[in-house]
Every structure is written in C-alpha cells, then in structure tokens.
N, C-alpha and C positions, 0 to 999 in steps of 0.2 A: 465732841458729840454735836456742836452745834453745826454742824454743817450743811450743807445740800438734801442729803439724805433725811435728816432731821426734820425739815420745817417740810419736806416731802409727805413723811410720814405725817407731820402734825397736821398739816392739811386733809391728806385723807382720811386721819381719823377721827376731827372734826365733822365735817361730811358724814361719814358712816355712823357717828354717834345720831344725828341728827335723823337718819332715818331710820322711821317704825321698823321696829324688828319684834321677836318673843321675847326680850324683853320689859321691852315698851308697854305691852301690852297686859304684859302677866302682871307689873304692878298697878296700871292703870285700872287694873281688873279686881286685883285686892282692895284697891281705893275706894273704889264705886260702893266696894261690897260691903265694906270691913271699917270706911275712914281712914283719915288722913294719918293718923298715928300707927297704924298697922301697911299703910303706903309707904312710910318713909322705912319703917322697919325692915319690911320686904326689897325696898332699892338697898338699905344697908346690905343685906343679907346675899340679894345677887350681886352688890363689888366683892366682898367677901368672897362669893363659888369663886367671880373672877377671877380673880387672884391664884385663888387655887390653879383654876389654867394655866396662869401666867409662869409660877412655880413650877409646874407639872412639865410645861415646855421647856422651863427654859432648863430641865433637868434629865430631859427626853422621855421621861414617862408618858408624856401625852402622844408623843411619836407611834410608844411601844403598843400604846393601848389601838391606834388607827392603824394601826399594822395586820393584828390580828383580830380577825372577823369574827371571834369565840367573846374575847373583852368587848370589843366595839357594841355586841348586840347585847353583851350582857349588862353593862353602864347605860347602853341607850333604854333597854325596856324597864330595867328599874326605874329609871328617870321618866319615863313612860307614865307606868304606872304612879308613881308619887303625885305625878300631875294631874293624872285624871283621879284619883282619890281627893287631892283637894279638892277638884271642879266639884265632885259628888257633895263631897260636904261643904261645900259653898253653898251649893244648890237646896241641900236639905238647909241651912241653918235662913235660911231667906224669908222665914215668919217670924225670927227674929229679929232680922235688921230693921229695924223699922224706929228709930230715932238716935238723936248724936250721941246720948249717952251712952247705946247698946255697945256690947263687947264682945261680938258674937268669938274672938278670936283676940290674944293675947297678945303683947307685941315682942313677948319674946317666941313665941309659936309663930308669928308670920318672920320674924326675920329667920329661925332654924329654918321656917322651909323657903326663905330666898336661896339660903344657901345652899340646900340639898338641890333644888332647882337646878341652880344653875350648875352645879358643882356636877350635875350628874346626867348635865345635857354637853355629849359629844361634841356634839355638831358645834361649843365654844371653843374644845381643843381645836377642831379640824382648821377653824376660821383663823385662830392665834398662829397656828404653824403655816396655812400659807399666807398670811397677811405680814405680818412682821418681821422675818426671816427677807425681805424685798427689800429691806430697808436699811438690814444694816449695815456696819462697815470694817470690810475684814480686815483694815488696817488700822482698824483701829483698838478702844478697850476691848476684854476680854466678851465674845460675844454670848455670854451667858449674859452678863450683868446688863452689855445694851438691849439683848432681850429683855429682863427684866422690868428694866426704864420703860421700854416702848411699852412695853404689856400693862404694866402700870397709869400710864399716861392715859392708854387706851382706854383702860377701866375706868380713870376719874373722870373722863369726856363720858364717856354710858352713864355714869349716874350720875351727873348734872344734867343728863338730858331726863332722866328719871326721875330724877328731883322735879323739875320744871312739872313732867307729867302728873306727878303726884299731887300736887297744887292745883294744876285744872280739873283733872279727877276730882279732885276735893269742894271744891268748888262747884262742880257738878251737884255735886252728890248735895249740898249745902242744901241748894235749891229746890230738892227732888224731897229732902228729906220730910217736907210737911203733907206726902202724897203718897199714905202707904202702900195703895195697889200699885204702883207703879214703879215704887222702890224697892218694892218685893221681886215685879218682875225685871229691874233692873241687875237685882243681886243675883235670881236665877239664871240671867242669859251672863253677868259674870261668871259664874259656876260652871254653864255651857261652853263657855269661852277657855276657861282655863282647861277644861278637860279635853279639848278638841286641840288646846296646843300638846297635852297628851300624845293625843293619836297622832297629830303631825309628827312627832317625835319618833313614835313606834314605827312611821313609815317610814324615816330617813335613812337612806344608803348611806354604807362607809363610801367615803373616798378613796376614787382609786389610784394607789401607790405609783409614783410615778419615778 
C-alpha cells in the first residue's frame, strides 16, 4: 500500500482537510455557541457520520443511494431539515449562552447530532466515491479494504483539522464571553449559520452518473 498512489492520496488529503468546508464550519459554529466541550463532541460525532461513508462506500450502499434520485433527495432533505432545526434552536437558546458555565446543549446531544449531520449529508458519499476510488490499486489488496484505509485516513485528516478549529473557536468564544450582547449575537448568527448550511443542503443536485 505504501506506494505512489498512496502518498498521492495522502497528499491531497492533507490539502482538502485543510480547506474550509461544512464541516469546518458546522463545528466551528457549535463552539462559538455551545463551548469547547460540545466542539469537540460535535468533531467526534462528524468522524463518526464519516465513517459511516466510508463503510457505506466501501459496501456500495453509498453508490446505490447516488444512483437513485428518490434516496438521494430523501437523505439530502432529512439532512436538510435536521440542520436547519439545530440552526433554529441555536438561535432560540442564544439568551442563554451567556457565560462558561452555561450548557445550553449536552455533549452527548452535540455529538448525536455530529453524527446525524454528517451521516445524513449526501453530498459526503458523493465526495468519498469520486475522490478515493483515483487512488487505488487494482493490483493490489482487496479494493474494499484499500477503500476503507483511504476513507479512514481521510476522516482522521478532517478532524484534526476540526480539532485545531475547535480550539480557535473556543478561544474566541473565551474572550467574547464577558460581553453578553454580543455573545448573544454571536450565538444567534451561529444558529443563522448552521441553518443556512441546511438550505445549502436542500439545494444540492445529485451527481450525475457517469
């Protein structure tokens, strides 16, 4: 496995870790709102959906499901929906946040909904099947399992990059936190934020099968 193909891949998924994505953002957004303990929770919770992809591909479920335009819209607008519900009760719970103690949100409730998140945003299978599938090597292991490896890899690179964010976010948020108008409206435009990666959601076309 260690070959050409390999440090190919590690390289670009190094790279694509590194760049903001809804990822990035969605836990950056819990952080701001919720604290760093409900941050980390949520990065747990999207490697976990990850995963799920990763599984899902390397089993062709994730294939099955970008195939047919009936699964594809019905995964995307649940996931949809899930996203803009948190945003909403983000938004309402924003007269709460208002110092380090607050808990407006549990951290076993932010990482369940890391994982439904991600777990239920398409648009990860579609990324896993053309991204990885580039890479591997038909003469080589069984291309389930090099799926797997690469899928895997690929998820520990996103949440270290998630990690890293979680900490600035928090950090932010540290600073902010002795300024209740403004943490308030910190929390509400996180709320706006995650509900708008919602509607991005709702908007996304299937891929088309090639």
């Amino acid at each position: 496995m260690m070959d050409t193909n390999f440090w190919l891949f590690l390289g670009a998924a190094l790279i694509i870790a590194t760049v903001p994505g809804p990822g990035i953002f969605y836990v950056a957004a819990r952080t701001l709102s919720e604290g760093r303990a409900s941050g980390f929770a949520s990065t747990a919770g999207t490697a976990l959906g990850g995963l799920v992809h990763v599984v899902a591909g390397s089993l062709g479920i994730s294939a099955i499901i970008l195939a047919s335009a009936e699964l594809f819209a019905a995964v995307k607008f649940v996931g949809a929906l899930y996203l803009v519900w948190l945003g909403i009760k983000t938004f309402r719970s924003a007269g709460r946040t208002l110092s380090l103690e607050s808990e407006p949100v549990g951290d076993a409730s932010a990482f369940r909904d890391g994982v439904l998140v991600e777990a239920l945003n398409p648009k990860t299978a579609a990324f896993f099947l053309a991204f990885i599938p580039q890479f591997l090597d038909p003469a080589g292991a069984s291309p389930t399992l090099q799926f797997m490896l690469f899928g895997a890899i690929s998820v520990t690179l996103n949440t270290l990059a998630d990690v890293a964010v979680v900490l600035m976010a928090s950090a932010t948020r540290t600073q902010l936190i002795g300024r209740p108008l403004l943490m308030r409206r910190l929390t509400q435009g996180s709320g706006v934020f995650i509900a708008g990666l919602g509607l991005s959601l709702a908007l996304a076309r299937r891929p088309v099968q090639g």
